[in-house]
PyMOL CGO cylinders between C-alpha atoms (Angstrom):
from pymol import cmd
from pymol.cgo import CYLINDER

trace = [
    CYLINDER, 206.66, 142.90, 14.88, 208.84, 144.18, 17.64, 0.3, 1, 1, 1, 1, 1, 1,
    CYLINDER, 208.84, 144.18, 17.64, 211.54, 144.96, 14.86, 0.3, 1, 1, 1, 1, 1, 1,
    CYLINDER, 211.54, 144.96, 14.86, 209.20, 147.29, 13.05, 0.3, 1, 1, 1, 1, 1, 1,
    CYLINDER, 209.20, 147.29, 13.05, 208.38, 148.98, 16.16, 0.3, 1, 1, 1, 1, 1, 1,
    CYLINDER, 208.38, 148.98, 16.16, 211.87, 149.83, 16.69, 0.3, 1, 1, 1, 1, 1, 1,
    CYLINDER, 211.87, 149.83, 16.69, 212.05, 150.44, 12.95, 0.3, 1, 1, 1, 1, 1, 1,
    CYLINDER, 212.05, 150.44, 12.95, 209.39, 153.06, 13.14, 0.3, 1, 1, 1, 1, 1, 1,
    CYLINDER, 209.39, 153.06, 13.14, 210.38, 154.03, 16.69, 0.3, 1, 1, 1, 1, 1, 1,
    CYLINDER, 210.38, 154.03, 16.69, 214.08, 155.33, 15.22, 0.3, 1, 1, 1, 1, 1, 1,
    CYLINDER, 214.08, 155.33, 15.22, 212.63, 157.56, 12.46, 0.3, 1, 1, 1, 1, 1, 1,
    CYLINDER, 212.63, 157.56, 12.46, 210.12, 158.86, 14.46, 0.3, 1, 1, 1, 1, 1, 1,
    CYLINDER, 210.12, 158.86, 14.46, 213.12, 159.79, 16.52, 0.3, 1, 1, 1, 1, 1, 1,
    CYLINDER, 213.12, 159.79, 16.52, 215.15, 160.85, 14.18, 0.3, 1, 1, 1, 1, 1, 1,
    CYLINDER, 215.15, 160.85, 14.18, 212.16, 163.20, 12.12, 0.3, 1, 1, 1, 1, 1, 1,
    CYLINDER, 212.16, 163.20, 12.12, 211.82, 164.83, 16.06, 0.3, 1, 1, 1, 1, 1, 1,
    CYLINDER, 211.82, 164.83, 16.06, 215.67, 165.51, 15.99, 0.3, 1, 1, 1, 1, 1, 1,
    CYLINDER, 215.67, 165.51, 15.99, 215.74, 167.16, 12.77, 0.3, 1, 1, 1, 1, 1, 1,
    CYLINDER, 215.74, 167.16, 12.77, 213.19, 169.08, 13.51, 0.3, 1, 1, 1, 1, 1, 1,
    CYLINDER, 213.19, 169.08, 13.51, 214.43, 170.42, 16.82, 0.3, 1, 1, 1, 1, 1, 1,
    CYLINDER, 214.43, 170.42, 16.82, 217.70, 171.40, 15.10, 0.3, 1, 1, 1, 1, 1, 1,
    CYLINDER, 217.70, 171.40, 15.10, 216.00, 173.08, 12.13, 0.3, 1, 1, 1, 1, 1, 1,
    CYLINDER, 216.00, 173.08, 12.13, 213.93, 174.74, 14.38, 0.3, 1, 1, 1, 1, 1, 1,
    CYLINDER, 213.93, 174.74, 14.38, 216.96, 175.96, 16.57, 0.3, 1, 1, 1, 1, 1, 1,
    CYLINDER, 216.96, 175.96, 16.57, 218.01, 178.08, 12.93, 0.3, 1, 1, 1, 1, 1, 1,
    CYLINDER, 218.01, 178.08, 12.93, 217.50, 181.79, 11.98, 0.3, 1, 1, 1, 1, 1, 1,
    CYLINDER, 217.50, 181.79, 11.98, 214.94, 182.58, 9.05, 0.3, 1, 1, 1, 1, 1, 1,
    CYLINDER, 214.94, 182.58, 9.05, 218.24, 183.53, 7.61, 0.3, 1, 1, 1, 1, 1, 1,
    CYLINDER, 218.24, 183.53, 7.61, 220.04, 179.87, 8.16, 0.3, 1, 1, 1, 1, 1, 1,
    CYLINDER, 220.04, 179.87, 8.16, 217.24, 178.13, 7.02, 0.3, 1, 1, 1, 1, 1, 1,
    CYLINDER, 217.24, 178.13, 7.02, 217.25, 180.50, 3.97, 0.3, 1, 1, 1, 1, 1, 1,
    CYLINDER, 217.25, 180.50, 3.97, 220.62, 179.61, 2.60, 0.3, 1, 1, 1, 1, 1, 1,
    CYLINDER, 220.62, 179.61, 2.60, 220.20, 176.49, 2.67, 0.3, 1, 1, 1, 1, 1, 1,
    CYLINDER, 220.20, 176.49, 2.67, 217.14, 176.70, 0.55, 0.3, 1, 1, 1, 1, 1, 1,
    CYLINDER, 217.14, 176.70, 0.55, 213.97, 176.23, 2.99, 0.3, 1, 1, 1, 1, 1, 1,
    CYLINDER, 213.97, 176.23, 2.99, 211.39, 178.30, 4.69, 0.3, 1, 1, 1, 1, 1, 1,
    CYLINDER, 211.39, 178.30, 4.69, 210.20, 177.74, 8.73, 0.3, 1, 1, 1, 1, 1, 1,
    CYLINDER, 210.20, 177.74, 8.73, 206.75, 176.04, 7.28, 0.3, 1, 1, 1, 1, 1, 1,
    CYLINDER, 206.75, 176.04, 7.28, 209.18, 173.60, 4.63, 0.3, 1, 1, 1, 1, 1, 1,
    CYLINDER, 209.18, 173.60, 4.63, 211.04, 171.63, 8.19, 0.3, 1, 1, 1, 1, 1, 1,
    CYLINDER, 211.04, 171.63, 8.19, 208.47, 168.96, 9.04, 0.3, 1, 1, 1, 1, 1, 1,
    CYLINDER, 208.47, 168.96, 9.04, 208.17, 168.21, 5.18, 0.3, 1, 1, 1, 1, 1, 1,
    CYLINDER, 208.17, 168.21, 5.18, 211.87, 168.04, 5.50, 0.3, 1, 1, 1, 1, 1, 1,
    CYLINDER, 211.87, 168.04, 5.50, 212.28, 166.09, 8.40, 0.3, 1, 1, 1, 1, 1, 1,
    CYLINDER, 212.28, 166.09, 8.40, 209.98, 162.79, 6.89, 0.3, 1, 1, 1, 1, 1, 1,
    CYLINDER, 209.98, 162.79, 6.89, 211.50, 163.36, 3.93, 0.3, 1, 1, 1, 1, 1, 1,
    CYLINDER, 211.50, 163.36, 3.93, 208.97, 164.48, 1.73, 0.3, 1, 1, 1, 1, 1, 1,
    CYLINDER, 208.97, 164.48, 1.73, 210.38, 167.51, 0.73, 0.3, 1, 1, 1, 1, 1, 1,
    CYLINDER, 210.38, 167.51, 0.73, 213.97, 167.26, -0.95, 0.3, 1, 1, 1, 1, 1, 1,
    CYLINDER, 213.97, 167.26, -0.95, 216.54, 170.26, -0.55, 0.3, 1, 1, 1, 1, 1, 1,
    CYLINDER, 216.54, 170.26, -0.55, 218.82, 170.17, -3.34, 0.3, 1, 1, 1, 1, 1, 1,
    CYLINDER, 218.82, 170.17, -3.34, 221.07, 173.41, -3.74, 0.3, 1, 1, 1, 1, 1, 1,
    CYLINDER, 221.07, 173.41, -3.74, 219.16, 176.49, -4.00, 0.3, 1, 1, 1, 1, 1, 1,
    CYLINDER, 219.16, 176.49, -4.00, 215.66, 174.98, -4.06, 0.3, 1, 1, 1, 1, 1, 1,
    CYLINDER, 215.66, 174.98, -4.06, 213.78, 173.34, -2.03, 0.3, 1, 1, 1, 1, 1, 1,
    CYLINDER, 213.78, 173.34, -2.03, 211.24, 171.11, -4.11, 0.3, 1, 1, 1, 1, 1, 1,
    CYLINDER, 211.24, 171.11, -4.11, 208.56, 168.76, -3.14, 0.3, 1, 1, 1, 1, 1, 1,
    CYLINDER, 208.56, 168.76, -3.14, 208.74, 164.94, -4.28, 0.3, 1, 1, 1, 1, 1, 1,
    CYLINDER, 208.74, 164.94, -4.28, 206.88, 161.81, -4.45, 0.3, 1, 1, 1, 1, 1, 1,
    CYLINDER, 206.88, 161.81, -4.45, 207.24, 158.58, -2.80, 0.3, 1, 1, 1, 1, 1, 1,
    CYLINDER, 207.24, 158.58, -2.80, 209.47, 157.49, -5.63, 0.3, 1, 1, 1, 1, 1, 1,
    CYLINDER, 209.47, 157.49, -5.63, 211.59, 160.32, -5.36, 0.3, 1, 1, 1, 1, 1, 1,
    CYLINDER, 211.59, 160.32, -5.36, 210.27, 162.18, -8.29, 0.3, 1, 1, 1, 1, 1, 1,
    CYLINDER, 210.27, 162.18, -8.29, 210.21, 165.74, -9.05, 0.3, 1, 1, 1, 1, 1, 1,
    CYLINDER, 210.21, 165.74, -9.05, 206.28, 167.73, -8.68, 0.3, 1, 1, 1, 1, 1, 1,
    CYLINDER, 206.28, 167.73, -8.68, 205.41, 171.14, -9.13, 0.3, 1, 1, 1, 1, 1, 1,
    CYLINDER, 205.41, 171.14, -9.13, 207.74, 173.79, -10.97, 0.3, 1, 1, 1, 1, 1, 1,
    CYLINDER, 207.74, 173.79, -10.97, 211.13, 172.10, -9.93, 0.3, 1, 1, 1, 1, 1, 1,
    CYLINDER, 211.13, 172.10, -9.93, 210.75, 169.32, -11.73, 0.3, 1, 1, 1, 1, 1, 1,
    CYLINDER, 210.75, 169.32, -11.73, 211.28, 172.16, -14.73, 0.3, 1, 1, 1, 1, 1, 1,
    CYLINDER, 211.28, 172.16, -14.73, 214.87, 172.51, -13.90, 0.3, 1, 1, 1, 1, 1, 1,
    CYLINDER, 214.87, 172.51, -13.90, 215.94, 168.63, -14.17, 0.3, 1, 1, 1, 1, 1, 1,
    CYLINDER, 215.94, 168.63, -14.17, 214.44, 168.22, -17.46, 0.3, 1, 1, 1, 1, 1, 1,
    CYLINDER, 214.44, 168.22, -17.46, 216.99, 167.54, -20.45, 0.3, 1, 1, 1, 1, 1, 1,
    CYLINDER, 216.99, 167.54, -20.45, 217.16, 170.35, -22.39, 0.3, 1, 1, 1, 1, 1, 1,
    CYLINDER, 217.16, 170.35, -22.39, 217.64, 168.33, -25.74, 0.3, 1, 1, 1, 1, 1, 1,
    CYLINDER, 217.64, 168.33, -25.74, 216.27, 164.75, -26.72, 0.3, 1, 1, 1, 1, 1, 1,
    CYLINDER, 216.27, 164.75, -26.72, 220.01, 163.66, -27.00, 0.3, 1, 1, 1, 1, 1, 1,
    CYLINDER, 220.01, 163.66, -27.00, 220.53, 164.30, -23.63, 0.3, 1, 1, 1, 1, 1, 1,
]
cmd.load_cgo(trace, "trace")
C-alpha cells in the first residue's frame, strides 16, 4: 500500500513538473513542438502523444483516435 502511494505520489509529481515547464513556454515554443496551451495537461498524464508535427490523442493502449490515426495507416496491404 505505502509503495503505491509513493508510486502515485511520483507521477503526480512528475505530471505537476511538466506542466509547470510547459507552461513556462511561448505559444510559439509550444507550437513547434506540435501542441497548443489547452493540449499540456493531456500531455503531462500522458494521454495525449506528441509525435513530430502532430500532436494526436491516444488510448490507454497507446492507440491512435481521431484523424491521426490516418497518417500511421499502411498505405498498401503488403505493408
Amino acid at each position: 500500500m505505502i509503495k503505491s502511494i509513493k508510486t502515485r505520489l511520483a507521477a503526480w509529481n512528475q505530471q505537476r513538473e511538466t506542466i509547470r515547464e510547459l507552461s513556462m513556454l511561448t505559444n510559439r515554443e509550444l507550437a513547434d513542438l506540435g501542441i497548443g496551451r489547452g493540449d499540456i495537461p493531456f500531455v503531462a498524464d500522458g494521454s495525449l502523444l506528441v509525435s513530430g508535427d502532430v500532436a494526436a490523442p491516444v488510448t490507454a493502449d497507446d492507440a491512435l483516435i481521431g484523424p491521426a490515426w490516418a497518417a500511421h495507416v499502411p498505405t498498401s496491404l503488403a505493408a
